[in-house]
C-alpha positions in Angstrom: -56.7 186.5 111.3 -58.8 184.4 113.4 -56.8 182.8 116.2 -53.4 185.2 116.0 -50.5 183.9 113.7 -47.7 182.4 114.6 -44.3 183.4 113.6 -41.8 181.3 113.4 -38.6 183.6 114.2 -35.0 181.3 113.7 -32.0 183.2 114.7 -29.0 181.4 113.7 -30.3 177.4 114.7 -33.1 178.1 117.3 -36.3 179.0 116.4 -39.0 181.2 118.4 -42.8 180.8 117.9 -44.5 183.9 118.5 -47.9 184.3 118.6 -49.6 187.3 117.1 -53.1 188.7 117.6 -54.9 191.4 115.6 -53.5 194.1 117.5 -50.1 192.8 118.1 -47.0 195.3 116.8 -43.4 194.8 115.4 -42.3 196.3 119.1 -44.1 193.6 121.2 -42.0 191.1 118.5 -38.5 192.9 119.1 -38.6 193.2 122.8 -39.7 189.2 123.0 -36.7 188.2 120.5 -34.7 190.4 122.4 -35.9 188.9 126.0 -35.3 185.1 124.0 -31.9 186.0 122.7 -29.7 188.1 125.2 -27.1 189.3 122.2 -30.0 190.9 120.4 -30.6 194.6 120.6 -33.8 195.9 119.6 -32.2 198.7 116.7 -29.6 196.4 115.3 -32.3 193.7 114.5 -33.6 192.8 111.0 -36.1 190.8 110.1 -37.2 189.6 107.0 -40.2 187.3 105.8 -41.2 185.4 102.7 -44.6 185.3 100.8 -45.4 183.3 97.2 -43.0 184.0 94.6 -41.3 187.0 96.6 -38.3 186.5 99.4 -36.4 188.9 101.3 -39.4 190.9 101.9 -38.1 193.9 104.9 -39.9 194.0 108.3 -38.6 197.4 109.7 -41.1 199.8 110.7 -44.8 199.3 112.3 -46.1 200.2 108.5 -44.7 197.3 106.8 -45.7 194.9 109.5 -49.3 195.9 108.8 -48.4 195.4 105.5 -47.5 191.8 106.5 -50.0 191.4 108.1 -52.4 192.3 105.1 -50.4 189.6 103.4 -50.6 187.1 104.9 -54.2 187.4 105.6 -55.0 187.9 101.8 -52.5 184.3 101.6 -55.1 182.6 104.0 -51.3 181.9 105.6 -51.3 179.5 108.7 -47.8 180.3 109.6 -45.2 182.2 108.7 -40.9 181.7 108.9 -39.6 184.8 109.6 -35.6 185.5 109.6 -33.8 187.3 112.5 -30.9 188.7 112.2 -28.3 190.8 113.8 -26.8 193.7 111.8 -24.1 193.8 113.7 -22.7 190.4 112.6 -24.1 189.1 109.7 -27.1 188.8 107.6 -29.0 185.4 107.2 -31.1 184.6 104.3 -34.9 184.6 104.2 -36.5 181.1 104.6 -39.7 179.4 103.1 -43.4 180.0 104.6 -45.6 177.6 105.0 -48.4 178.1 103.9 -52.6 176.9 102.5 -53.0 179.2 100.2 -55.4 179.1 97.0 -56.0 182.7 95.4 -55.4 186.3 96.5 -58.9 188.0 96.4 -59.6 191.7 96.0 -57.4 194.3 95.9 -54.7 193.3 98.7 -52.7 191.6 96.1 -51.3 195.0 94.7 -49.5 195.5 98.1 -47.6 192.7 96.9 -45.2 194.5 94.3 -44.8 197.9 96.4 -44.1 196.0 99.6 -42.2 192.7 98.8 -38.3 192.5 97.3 -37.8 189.6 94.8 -34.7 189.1 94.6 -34.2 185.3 94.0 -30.4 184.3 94.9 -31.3 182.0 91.8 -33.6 181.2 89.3 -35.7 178.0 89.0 -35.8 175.5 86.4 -39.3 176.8 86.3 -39.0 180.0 85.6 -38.9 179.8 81.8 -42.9 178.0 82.1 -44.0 181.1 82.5 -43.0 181.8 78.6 -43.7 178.7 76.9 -47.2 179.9 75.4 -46.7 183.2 74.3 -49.0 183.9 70.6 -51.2 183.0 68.4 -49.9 181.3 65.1 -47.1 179.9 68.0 -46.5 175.8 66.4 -45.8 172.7 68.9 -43.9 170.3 66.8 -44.7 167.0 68.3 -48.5 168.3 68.7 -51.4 168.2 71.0 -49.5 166.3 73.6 -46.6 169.0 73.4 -49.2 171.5 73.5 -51.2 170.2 77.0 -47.7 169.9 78.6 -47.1 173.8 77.6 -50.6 174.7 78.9 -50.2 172.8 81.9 -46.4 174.4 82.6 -47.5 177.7 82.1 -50.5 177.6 84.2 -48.7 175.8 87.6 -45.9 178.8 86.5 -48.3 181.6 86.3 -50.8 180.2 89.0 -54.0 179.8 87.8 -56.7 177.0 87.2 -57.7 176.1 83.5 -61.0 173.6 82.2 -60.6 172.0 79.0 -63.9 172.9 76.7 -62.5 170.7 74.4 -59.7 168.2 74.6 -59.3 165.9 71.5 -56.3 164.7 69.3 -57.1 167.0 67.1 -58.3 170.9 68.8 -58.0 171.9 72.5 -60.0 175.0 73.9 -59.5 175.9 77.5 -60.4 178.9 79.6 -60.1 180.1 82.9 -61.5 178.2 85.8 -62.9 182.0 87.1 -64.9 182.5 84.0 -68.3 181.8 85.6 -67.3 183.4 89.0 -65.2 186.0 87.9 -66.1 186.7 84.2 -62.7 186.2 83.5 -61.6 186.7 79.5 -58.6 184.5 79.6 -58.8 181.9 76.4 -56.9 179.9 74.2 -57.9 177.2 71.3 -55.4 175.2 69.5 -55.6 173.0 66.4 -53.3 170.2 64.6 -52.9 170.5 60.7 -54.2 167.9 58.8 -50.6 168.6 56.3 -48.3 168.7 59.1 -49.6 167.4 61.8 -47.8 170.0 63.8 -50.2 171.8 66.6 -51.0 175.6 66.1 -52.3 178.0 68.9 -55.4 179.2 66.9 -56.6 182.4 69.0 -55.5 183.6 72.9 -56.8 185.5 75.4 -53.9 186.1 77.3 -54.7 188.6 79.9 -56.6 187.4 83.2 -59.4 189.8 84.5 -59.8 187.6 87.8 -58.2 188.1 91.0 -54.3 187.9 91.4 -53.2 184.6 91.7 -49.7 183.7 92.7 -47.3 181.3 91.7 -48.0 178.1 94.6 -45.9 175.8 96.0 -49.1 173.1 94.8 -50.4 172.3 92.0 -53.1 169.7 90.7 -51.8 170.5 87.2 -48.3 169.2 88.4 -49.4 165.7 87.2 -47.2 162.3 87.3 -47.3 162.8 83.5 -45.7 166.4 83.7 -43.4 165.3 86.5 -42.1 162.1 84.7 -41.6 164.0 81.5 -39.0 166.3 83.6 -37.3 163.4 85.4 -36.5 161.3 82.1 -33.4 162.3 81.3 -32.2 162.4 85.3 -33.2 158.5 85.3 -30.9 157.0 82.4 -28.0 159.2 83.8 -29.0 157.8 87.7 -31.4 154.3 87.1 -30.9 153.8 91.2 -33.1 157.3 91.2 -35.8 156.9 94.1 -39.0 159.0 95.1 -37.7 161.0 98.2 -34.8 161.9 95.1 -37.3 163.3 93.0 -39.3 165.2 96.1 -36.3 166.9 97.3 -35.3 167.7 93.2 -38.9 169.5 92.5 -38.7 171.1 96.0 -35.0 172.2 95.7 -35.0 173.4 91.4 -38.2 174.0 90.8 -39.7 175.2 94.0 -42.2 173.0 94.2 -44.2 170.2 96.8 -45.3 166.8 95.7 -45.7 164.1 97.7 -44.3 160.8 97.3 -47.1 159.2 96.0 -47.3 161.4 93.2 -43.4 161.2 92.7 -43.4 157.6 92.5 -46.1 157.3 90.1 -44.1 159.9 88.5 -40.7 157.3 88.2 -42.8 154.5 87.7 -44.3 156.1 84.6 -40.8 157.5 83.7 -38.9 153.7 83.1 -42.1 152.7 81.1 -41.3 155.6 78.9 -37.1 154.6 79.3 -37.1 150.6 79.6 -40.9 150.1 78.1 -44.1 148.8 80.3 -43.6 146.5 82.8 -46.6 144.4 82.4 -46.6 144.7 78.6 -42.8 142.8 78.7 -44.7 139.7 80.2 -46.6 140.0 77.0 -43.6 139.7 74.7 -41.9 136.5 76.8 -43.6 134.0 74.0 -42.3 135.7 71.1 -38.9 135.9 73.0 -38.5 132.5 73.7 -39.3 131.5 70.1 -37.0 133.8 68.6 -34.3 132.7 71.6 -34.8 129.0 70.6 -34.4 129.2 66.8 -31.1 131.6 67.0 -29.5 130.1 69.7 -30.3 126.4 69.4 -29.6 123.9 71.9 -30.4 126.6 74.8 -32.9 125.3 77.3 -36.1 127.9 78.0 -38.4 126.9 80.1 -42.4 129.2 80.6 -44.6 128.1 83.1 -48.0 129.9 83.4 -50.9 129.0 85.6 -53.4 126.9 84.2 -55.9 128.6 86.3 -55.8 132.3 86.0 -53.0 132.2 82.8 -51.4 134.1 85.2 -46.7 134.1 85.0 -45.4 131.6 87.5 -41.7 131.1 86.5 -39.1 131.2 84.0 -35.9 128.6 83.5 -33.1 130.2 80.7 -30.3 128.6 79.7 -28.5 129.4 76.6 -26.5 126.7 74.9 -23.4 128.6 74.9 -23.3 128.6 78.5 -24.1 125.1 78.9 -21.5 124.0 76.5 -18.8 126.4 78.1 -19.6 124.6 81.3 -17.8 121.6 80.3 -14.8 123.5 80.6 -15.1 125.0 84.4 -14.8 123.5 88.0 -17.4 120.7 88.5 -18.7 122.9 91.1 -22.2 124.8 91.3 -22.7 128.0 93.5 -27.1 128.9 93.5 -28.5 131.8 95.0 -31.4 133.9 95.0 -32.2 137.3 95.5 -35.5 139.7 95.6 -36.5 142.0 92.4 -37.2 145.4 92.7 -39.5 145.8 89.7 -43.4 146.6 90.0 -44.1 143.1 90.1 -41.6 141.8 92.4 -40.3 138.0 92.6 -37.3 136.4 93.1 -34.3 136.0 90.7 -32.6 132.8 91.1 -28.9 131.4 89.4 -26.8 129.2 88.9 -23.0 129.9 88.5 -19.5 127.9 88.3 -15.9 128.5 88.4 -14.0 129.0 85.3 -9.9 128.4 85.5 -9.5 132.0 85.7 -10.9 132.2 89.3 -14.2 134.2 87.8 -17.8 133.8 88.0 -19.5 131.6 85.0 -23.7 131.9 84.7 -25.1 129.2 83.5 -28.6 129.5 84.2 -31.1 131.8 85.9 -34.6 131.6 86.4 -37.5 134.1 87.7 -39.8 132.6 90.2 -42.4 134.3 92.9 -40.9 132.8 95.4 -38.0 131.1 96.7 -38.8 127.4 97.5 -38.2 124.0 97.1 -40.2 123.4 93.9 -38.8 126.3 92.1 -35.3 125.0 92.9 -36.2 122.0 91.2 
């Protein structure tokens, strides 16, 4: 613990850092929460602390703060949040640590499940990850893919680094990332059938002789791929669904940090998977205005491409319907433009009337990079 530790102590909504050195106590703590905080009494306090994957974990004696104190040293922990509270009044729920942690070395870690109380208020959407690979002769339907996203779950849920020996359409071996350093025996291989085409887990090691490793609030197995595979089915029910949306859902439900780079990679790779890839719908604009012009004859479609780098430069659509019904409105034009959100950007411009019934008629729109005078025209 070079340096001391800082705790973070919040009593109600103020918070106390306290800096700790190697031979600091839980009295030296009480007396300065009690010198901060005038209602405070030094034997009606409690304080409580969170580690990885445990919360609620006691602070009441000078043992379990050395316990603590082996903790978070075996967490490599920076900081921790520590919860005062007064059991007088009431009693205030354990917040989050933050923390740099990779793996728990040596023995240390089996202090974790004779000093900590997990005792989750609720149980993450994660939780079940922890289960998905669970035998040998266990079948993934829709095959390797299913199966990589199950290995990947189950290792960000259990908390330890895998290498692919093999990774193929057809088998996948991995092991454990500590099998050099460690001689760890953890192992799995699994294989599609030719018949089926369904993937089977062919033969598992699944017991870890490596150090403990705890569940983390990181992961680089928490890929955009895994991440936009969870956030499908909360983007057609919410389409306006944004990145700081999908941070706050992984750090709320699942427990879990990602930043927003990785969660709007994530959504981005989520409405190919919904709506289809953006840059590929450029690619289908020819066969759409073909099939546009010879079911709906009379419309107007107009492509323009660069001559230069074949690169889209606008778009002019009107269908015939709308230009006939135009006969029958207000001889009066309303154009406007506005800005697209997409990947690529560009402006969406229209051109609308007045029918008799006081509504809004479109009669033509275009999509253009920019708004200006030659794209009007």
């Amino acid at each position: 613990m070079e340096g001391g530790l800082i705790l973070l102590c919040k009593y109600i909504s103020d918070t106390l850092p306290i800096k700790v050195s190697a031979g600091g106590n839980l009295n030296s703590v009480l007396r300065k929460l009690c010198d901060n905080w005038n209602s405070l009494e030094v034997d009606t306090i409690l304080l409580r602390y969170y580690v990885p994957g445990h919360d609620r974990c006691f602070l009441r004696n000078e043992e379990e703060f050395r316990n603590m104190i082996s903790l978070i040293s075996a967490f490599e922990l920076k900081f921790v949040d520590i919860s005062v509270s007064d059991s007088k009044t009431v009693s205030l729920d354990c917040k989050t640590v933050s923390h740099d942690c990779d793996t728990v070395f040596g023995n240390e870690g089996s202090a974790i499940t004779t000093y900590c109380s997990s005792t989750n208020s609720r149980a993450l959407l994660s939780s079940s990850w922890s289960s998905v690979i669970t035998h040998v002769g266990q079948r993934f339907e829709r095959g390797v893919a299913e199966f990589r996203d199950a290995l990947c779950k189950f290792s960000i849920e259990r908390g330890f680094k895998f290498d692919y020996m093999r990774n193929n359409n057809g088998r996948v071996d991995a092991q454990c990332s500590n099998r050099y350093s460690d001689d760890c025996r953890w192992y799995i291989c699994a294989k599609v059938s030719k018949v089926s085409g369904f993937c089977y887990i062919r033969k598992l090691v699944n017991e870890h002789s490596c150090p403990i490793v705890l569940r983390k609030e990181k992961s680089e197995r928490l890929s955009c791929k895994v991440i936009s595979g969870l956030i499908v089915d909360i983007l057609r029910e919410k389409p306006t669904l944004c990145s700081n949306d999908i941070v706050l859902h992984f750090l709320t439900n699942y427990g879990y940090t990602i930043s927003y780079e990785k969660a709007w990679k994530a959504l981005e790779r989520a409405k190919g998977l919904i709506f289809g890839d953006a840059s590929e719908s450029f690619k289908q604009l020819h066969w759409y205005i073909e099939a546009a012009r010879s079911f709906n004859h009379g419309s107007h479609i107009d492509l323009e491409v660069d001559q230069v780098s074949k690169r889209f430069q606008r778009l002019f659509v009107s269908y015939h319907a709308c230009i006939h019904g135009f006969n029958h409105c207000r001889p009066v034009l309303f154009i406007d433009g506005t800005f697209l959100k997409g990947r690529f950007k560009g402006i969406l411009l229209s051109a609308t009337a007045k029918n008799g019934n006081q509504g809004l008629y479109p009669l033509a729109y275009a999509v253009v990079d920019s708004e200006n005078y030659d794209n009007w025209l």
